[in-house]
C-alpha positions, 0 to 999 in steps of 0.5 A, a space after each residue: 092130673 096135671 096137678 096129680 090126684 087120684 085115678 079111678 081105673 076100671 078093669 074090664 077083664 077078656 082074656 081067654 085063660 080066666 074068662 071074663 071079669 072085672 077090677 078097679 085100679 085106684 092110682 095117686 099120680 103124684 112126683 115132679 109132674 112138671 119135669 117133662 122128662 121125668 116119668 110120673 110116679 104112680 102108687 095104687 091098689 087094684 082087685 080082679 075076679 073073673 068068670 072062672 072064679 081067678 081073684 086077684 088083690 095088689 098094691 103097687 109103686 111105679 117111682 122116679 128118685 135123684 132127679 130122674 136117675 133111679 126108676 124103681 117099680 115094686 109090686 105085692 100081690 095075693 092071687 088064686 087063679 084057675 088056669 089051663 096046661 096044654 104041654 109043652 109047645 100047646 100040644 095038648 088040645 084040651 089041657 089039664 085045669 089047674 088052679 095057683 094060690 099064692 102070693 107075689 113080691 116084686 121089686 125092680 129097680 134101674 140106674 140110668 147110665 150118665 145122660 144117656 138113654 141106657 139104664 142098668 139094673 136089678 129085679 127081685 121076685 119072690 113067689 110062693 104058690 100052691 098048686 093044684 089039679 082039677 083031675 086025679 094025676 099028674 099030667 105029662 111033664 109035671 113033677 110032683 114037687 113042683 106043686 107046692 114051692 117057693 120061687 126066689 129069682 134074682 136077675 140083671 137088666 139093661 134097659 134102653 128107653 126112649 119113648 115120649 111116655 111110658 103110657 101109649 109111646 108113638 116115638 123112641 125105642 123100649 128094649 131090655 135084656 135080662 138074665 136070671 137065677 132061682 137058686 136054693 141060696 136065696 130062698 128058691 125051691 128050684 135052680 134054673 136060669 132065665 132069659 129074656 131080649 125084647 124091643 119094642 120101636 114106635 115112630 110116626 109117619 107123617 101127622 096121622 100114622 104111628 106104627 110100632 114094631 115088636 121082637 122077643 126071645 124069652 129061654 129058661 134052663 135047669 129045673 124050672 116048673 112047668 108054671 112060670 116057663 115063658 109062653 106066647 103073649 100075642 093078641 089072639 092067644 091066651 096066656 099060657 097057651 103056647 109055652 115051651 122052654 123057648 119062645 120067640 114073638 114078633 108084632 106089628 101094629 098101624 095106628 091112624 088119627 081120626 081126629 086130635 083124640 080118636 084112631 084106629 089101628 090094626 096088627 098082625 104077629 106070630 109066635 113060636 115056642 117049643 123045648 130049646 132054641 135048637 127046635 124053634 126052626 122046626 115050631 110050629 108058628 101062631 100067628 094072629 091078626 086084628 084091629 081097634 081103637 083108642 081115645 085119647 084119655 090124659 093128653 099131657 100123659 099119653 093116656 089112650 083107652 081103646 078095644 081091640 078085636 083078636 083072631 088068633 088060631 083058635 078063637 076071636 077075642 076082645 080086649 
């Protein structure tokens, strides 16, 4: 890896909302590996099927450019998952099955701002989806057009990042804050706004401990399906879970070496969604608890490779 090449990336796939599966990420690092302060730059393809037959094939660009200034992430993918609406803020116990055929388009890019560790920048995604009900009907909250539609948005970023690698970080601070349009001028179906603040700390103790801190707030308005409206990503919980047009997440994870190469680690959150900043006081928190390892995989790159076991509100899970 040092010199660059190809790595082979197994993908064992547990997350609760599409069952178990498995994939393989093929990745070529490759770029100015001996700048230190420069990110790799990553280009691979990567293919998924899970237990309730949700597939999913893509390629992708993680790039550095003008000596580290310019960071570009780019994505294409086509996608058919089998996926579970609970309601807005989960209140629906045993949810209405459906699946989403589509493809995807992401292009991101960010300019850092002099020397500093401040980056601005644009994103563009584009999705085309078809959507469709295991059951006859439509469940509440629903609209018939938002079954088959076309969702172009548009968004401003401002990142701050600090960390010592973009893999497994165990010091600096990740934080980025965005807003953005879908809207009929360019290509979206529906005209909604998006937002999102979110920071993630990482700082060691000592020679053995690393702990790391998360906070998120994520908010749409306007006419936004019910599909791509934020949810709860914590350990513990599946995806899509817990949405609403509001969402608010906090993490806290230790992490202790063993060993040059081994650790452990535990962690704790909770999560809130519900319709509207004005109702998340009155939410409903999930939290979530749990532990694991990682192995030190690429030294020079940060690349840990771990499991961790999660007890959220209703089940336990593997990752």
């Amino acid at each position: 890896l040092e010199k660059g090449g190809f790595l082979p990336v197994p993908l064992i796939i547990t997350e609760p909302a599409v069952d178990n599966g498995l994939g393989i990420a093929a990745a070529f690092i490759h770029g100015d590996l001996d700048n230190p302060d420069a990110q790799p730059d990553i280009t691979g393809v990567a293919a998924v099927a899970t237990g309730n037959d949700s597939k999913l094939a893509a390629g992708f660009h993680l790039g550095s450019y003008l000596d580290n200034r310019l960071r570009y992430a780019g994505a294409i993918a086509t996608t058919s998952i089998n996926l579970t609406f609970y309601g807005p803020g989960g209140v629906i116990d045993d949810g209405f099955g459906y699946n989403i055929d589509g493809s995807f388009i992401l292009n991101n890019a960010r300019y850092r701002l002099g020397q500093s560790d401040f980056w601005l920048g644009g994103r563009w995604q584009l999705l085309n989806s078809k959507v469709s009900f295991d059951d006859a009907g439509l469940p509440p909250g629903v609209k018939p057009d938002q079954l088959d539609a076309t969702l172009s948005n548009l968004a401003a970023t401002l990142y701050y990042d600090s960390r010592d690698n973009i893999f497994t970080p165990t010091q600096g601070v990740f934080a980025r804050g965005l807003i953005g349009r879908d809207d009929d001028a360019w290509g979206s179906d529906f005209d909604f706004n998006s937002y999102e603040l979110t920071a993630m700390g990482y700082q060691p103790f000592g020679e053995r401990w690393d702990f790391s801190l998360l906070g998120s707030l994520e908010a749409t308005d306007g006419d936004t399906p019910f599909f791509v409206e934020p949810f709860i990503k914590l350990r513990g919980i599946p995806a899509l879970r817990y949405q609403g047009t509001a969402v608010a997440e906090t993490e806290f994870e230790a992490r202790y070496s063993l060993t040059d190469r081994w650790s452990v680690l535990g962690f704790t959150g909770v999560g809130f969604a519900a319709d509207g900043f004005d109702n998340l006081s009155n939410s409903k928190g999930r939290a979530v608890y749990g532990g694991g390892f990682r192995y030190l995989v690429a030294r020079d790159f940060g690349i840990h490779t771990g499991l961790d076991v999660a007890q959220g509100p209703e089940d336990t899970v593997v990752y």
